[in-house]
C-alpha positions in Angstrom: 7.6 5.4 -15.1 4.7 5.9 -13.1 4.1 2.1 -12.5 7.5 2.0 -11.1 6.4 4.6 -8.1 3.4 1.8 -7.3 6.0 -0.9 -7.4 8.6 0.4 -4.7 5.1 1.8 -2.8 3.9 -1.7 -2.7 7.8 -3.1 -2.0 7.9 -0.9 1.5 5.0 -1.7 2.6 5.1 -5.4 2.3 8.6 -5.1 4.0 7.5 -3.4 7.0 4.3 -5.7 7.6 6.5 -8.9 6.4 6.5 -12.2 8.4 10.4 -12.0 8.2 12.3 -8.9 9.0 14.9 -7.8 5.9 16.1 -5.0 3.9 13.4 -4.6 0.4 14.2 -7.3 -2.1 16.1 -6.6 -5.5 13.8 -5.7 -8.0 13.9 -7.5 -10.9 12.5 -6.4 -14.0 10.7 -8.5 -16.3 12.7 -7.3 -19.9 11.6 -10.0 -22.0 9.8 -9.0 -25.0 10.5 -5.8 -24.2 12.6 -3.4 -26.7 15.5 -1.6 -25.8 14.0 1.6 -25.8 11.7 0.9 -23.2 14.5 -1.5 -21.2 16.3 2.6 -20.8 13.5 4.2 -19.8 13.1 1.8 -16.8 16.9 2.3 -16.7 16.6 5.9 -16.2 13.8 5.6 -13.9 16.3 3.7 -11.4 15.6 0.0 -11.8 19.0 -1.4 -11.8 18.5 -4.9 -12.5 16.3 -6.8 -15.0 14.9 -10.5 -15.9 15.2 -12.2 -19.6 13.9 -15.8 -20.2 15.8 -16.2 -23.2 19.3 -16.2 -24.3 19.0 -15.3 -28.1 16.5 -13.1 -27.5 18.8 -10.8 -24.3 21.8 -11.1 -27.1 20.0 -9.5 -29.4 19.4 -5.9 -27.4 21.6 -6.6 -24.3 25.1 -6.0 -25.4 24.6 -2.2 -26.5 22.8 -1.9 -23.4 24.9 -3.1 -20.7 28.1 -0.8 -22.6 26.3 2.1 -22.0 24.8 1.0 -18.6 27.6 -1.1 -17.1 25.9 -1.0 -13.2 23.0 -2.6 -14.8 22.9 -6.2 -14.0 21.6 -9.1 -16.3 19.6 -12.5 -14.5 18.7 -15.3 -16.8 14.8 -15.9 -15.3 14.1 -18.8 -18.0 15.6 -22.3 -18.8 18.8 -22.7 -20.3 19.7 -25.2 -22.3 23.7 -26.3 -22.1 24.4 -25.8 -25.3 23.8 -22.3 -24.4 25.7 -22.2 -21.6 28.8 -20.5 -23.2 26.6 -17.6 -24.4 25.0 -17.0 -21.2 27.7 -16.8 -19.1 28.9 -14.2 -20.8 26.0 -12.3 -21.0 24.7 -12.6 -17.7 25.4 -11.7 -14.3 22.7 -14.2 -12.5 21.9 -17.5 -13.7 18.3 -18.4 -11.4 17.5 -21.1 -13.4 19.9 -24.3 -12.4 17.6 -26.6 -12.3 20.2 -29.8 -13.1 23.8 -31.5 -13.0 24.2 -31.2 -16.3 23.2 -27.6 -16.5 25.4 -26.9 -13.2 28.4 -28.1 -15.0 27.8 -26.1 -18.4 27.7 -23.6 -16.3 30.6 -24.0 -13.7 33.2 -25.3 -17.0 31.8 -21.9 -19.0 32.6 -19.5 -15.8 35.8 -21.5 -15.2 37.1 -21.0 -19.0 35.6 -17.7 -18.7 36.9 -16.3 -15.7 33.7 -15.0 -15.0 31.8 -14.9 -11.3 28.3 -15.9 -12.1 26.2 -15.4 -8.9 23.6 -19.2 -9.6 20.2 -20.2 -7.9 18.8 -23.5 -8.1 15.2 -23.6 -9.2 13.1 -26.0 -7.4 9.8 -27.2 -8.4 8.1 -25.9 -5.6 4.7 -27.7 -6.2 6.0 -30.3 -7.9 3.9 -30.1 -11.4 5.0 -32.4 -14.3 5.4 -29.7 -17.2 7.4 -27.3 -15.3 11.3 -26.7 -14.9 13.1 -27.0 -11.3 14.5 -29.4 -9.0 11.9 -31.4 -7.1 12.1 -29.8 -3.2 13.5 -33.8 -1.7 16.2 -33.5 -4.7 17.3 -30.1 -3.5 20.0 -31.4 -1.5 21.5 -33.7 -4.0 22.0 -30.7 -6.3 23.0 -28.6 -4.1 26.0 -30.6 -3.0 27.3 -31.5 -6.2 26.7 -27.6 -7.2 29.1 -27.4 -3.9 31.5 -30.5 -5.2 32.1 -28.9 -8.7 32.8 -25.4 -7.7 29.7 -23.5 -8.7 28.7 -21.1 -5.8 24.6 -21.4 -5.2 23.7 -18.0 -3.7 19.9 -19.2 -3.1 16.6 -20.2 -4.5 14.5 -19.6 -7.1 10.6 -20.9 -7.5 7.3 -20.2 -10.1 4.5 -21.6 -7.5 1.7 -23.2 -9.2 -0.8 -20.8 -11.0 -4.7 -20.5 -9.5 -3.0 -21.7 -6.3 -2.5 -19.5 -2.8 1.1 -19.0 -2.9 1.5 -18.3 0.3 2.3 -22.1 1.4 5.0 -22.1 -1.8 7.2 -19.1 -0.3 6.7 -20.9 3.4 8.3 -23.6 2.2 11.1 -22.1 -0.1 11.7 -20.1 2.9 12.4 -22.8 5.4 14.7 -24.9 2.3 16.8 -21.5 2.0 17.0 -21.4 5.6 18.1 -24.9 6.0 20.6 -25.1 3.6 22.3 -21.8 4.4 20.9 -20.1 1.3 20.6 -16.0 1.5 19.0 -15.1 -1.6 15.2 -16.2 -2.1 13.9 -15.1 -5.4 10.0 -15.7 -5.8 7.5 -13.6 -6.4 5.9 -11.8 -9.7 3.6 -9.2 -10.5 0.5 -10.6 -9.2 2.0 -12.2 -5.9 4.8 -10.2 -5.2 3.8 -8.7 -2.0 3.0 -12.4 -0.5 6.2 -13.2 -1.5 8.5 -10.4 0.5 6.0 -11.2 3.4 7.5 -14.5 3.3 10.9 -13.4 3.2 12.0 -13.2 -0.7 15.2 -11.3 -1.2 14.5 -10.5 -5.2 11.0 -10.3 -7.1 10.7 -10.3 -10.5 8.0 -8.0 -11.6 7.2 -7.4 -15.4 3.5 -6.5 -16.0 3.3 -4.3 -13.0 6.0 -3.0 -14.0 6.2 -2.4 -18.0 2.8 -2.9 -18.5 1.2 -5.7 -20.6 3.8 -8.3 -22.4 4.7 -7.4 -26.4 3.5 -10.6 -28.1 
């Protein structure tokens, strides 16, 4: 995949100039719409961990995939419903998109009855827009702590900043919130902004049209 040697080109570079000095971030790749077929080629190219939005649609080509690819690991990037909940779990090994209590508790009674370790971000509504999913930034903490108070281990953050917007003032603030609340993992950051967003410090991008090329309708 040639688009893949760009990718880790731009990754290293935006490391080494960041504002915040870490390791590269996790690449995450943007899977959704995308078949199988192409899902192992990325595989085989050595990207290790990839993004779906939807559950039905990750059941559907994930399952034979992770048998035959079992250090491949599986992040839910989209909203999830807690109906759902069950299903996911047991498909996936990150959940980024807690965004409620009631989705937190889906989740922690599905890993619970599961026995399964899901690694969970919350996703806040970093610029606090009316049609999109997340936990308004001054409600963070109240998630947080009943994420804490009902078992369900937060590992970080996750945000979408808003679109025709500088982002840069987005991952500043996501950055501080992780710092604040003891939070490791930052994941921000997609194929047009990516590189702003390991400058500010994110620990996983999620990258699909860079990556894969333009989205399958």
């Amino acid at each position: 995949m040639g688009r893949l040697a760009a990718v880790d080109n731009a990754i290293l570079t935006a490391t080494h100039g960041g504002l915040i000095k870490r390791p590269p971030p996790l690449l995450v790749g943007v899977s959704k719409t995308h078949s199988a077929t192409t899902i192992e080629e990325a595989i085989t190219a050595g990207v290790h961990a990839f993004g779906e939005n939807k559950v039905q649609e990750a059941e559907a080509k994930w399952p034979a995939l992770k048998a035959r690819y079992p250090h491949v690991e599986l992040h839910l990037i989209g909203p999830l419903q807690s109906n759902k909940a069950a299903d996911a779990v047991a498909l996936f090994d990150v959940i980024q998109t807690i965004d409620r209590p009631k989705i937190a508790d889906a989740v922690a009674k599905e890993a619970s009855k599961q026995a399964r370790e899901i690694t969970a971000l919350i996703q806040v509504n970093v610029g606090e827009e009316v049609q999109k999913a997340g936990v308004l930034p001054r409600d963070l903490k109240r998630l947080l702590d009943h994420c804490r108070d009902i078992g369900l281990h937060i590992s970080g953050l996750m945000c979408i900043p808003p679109a025709g917007q500088n982002p840069a003032p987005y991952f500043a603030l996501m950055q501080q919130m992780a710092t604040r609340h003891g939070l490791k993992e930052i994941s921000m950051g997609m194929s047009g902004d990516y590189v702003t967003a390991i400058r500010f410090g994110a620990t996983m991008i999620r990258v699909g049209t860079a990556l894969f090329g333009e989205r399958v309708a």
